[in-house]
N, C-alpha and C positions, 0 to 999 in steps of 0.2 A: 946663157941665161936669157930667156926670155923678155921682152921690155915690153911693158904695160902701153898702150894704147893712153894718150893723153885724150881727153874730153868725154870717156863713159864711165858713167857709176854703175858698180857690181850691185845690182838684185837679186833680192834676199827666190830662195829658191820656192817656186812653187807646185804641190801637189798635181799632180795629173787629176784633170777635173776640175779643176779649183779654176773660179773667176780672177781675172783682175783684181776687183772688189775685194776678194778676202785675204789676196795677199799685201792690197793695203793699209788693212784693217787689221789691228792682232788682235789675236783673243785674248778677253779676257776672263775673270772669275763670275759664275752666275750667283749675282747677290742676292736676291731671292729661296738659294739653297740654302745659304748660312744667317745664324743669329748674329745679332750684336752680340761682342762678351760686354756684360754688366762692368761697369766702372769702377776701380778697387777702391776709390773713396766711400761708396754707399752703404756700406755695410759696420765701417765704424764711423759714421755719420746718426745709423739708427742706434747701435750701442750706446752712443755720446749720451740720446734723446733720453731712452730709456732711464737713463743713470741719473738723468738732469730730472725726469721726473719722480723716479725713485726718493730723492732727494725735497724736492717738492712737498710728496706726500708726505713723507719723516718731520719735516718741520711745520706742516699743518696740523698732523696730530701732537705737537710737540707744545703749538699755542693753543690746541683745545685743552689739553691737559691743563695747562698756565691758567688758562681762561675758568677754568671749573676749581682749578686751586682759587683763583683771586675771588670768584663770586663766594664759595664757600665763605670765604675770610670772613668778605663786607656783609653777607649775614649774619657771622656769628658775632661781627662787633655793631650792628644794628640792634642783635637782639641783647647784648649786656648793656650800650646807650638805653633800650628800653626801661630794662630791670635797674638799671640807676635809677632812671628819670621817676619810676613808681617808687624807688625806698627816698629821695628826695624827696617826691610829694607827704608818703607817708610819714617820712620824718617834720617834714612841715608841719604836717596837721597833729602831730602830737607833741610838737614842742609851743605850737600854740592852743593847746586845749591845756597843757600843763600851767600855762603862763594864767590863762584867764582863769583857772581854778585857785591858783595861786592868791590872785587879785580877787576874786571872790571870797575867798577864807580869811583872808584882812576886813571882809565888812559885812560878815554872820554878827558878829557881836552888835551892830550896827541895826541888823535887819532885827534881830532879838529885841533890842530896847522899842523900836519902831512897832515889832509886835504886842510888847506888853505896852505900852500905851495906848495904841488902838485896844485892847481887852477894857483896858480902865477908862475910858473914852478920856483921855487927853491928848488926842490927834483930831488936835482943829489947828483952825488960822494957816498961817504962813507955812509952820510946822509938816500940816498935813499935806500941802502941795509938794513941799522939799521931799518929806518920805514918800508920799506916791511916785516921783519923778524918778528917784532912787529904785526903789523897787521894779517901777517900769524897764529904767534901764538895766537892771539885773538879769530881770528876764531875757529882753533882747539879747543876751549873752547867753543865754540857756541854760539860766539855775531856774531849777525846779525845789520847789518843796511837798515835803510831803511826809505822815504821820500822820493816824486817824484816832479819837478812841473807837475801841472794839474791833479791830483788826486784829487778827491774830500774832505773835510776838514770832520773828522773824528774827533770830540773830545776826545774818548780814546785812539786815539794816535798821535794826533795834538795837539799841542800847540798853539792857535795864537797869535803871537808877533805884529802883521801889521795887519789893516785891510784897504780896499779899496773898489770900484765899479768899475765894467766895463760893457759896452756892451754887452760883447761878451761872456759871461758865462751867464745856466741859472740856475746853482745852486752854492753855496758856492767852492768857490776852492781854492787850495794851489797854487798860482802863483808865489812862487821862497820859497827854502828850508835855513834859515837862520842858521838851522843845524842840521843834519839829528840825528835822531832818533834811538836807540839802544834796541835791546831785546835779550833774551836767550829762547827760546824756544820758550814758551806761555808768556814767564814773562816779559812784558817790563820794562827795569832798566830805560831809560830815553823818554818822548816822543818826536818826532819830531817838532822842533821849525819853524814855517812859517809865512812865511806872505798869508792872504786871499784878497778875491775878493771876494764880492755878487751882484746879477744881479742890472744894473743899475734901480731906481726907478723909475715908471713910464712907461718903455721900454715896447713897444709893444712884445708881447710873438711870439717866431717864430713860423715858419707853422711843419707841418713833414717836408717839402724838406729841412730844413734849415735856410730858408729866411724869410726878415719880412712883412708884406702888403704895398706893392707898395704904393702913391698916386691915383695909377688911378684904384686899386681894391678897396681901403678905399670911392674915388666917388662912385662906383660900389655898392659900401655898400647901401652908401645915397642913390642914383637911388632908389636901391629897396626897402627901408623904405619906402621912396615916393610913 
């Protein structure tokens, strides 16, 4: 058996041709030929993303919906606080127009005796300033009166106490005021108390000018029936 020479190392064999140089240099792979392979994390890295904003979106349409339920709400309890707040007021104002009509109807009897004194002139002195004062402040509360003679006889706010005929009217009228009539606004608290007139029975109907057919136009008649 052969025995190895101590002090040489075996070199690696080289090509005919071949320098020094390339047998101490190995070959290696030309990187330039080949791709990087892509990293197996990036692709469920993007999936992740995706799903994260999938999710995103779902809960942004989720508080528009919330958001459009909530506003709807506070408008429709905006608009029944509105419709209170008007039957409040309106209840207001008619539980006070009741009250002062109320308070008013306790002092017609009052205004009554104060009118027929002034008729009979015994509203002087001290007297007449007290009833002016009264009266004044009636008004400022807004009673009206009201009744005329010769107006025509209105049942919703005529009373008739009297009734008669005349001549000389050709429709119902109020020919003397037995005591005039009181309202507040639109609201009449008492209607005006009268005596009427309706056209005499019978009575020949006037012309437009006025007047009623003569004798000598009623011949005139007969002439021409003839």
């Amino acid at each position: 058996m052969p025995e190895e020479t101590a002090g040489f190392e075996e070199k690696p064999e080289v090509p005919n041709g071949a320098t020094p140089e390339d047998a101490a240099e190995p070959k290696t792979a030309d990187s330039s030929s080949e791709e990087p392979a892509a990293p197996a994390g990036d692709s469920g890295a993007q999936s992740d993303a995706q799903d994260a904003n999938a999710a995103l979106v779902a809960q942004l349409d989720q508080t528009r919906t919330a958001l459009a339920e909530r506003t709807g709400d506070l408008q429709r309890l905006q608009a029944e606080y509105q419709n209170y707040r008007r039957r409040v007021e309106r209840d207001r104002i008619a539980v006070k127009e009741i009250a002062v009509a109320n308070l008013l109807s306790e002092l017609l009897p009052t205004l009554d005796d104060i009118g027929r004194a002034r008729d009979h002139g015994e509203l002087v002195g001290g007297f007449k300033s007290v009833a002016e004062s009264l009266e004044t402040a009636a008004a400022k509360l807004g009673l009206q009166q009201f009744g005329k003679e010769g107006e025509p006889f209105d049942p919703t706010i005529h009373e008739a106490l009297m009734h008669s005929y005349a001549p000389d009217v050709t429709e119902t009228t109020c020919v003397a005021i037995l005591q005039p009539g009181y309202r507040i606004g639109e609201r009449t608290i008492r209607p005006a108390r009268v005596a009427v007139a309706e056209p005499q029975p019978g009575a020949a109907p006037k012309s437009e000018s006025g007047e009623g057919d003569t004798p000598a136009d009623k011949d005139a008649d007969a002439a021409d029936k003839g």
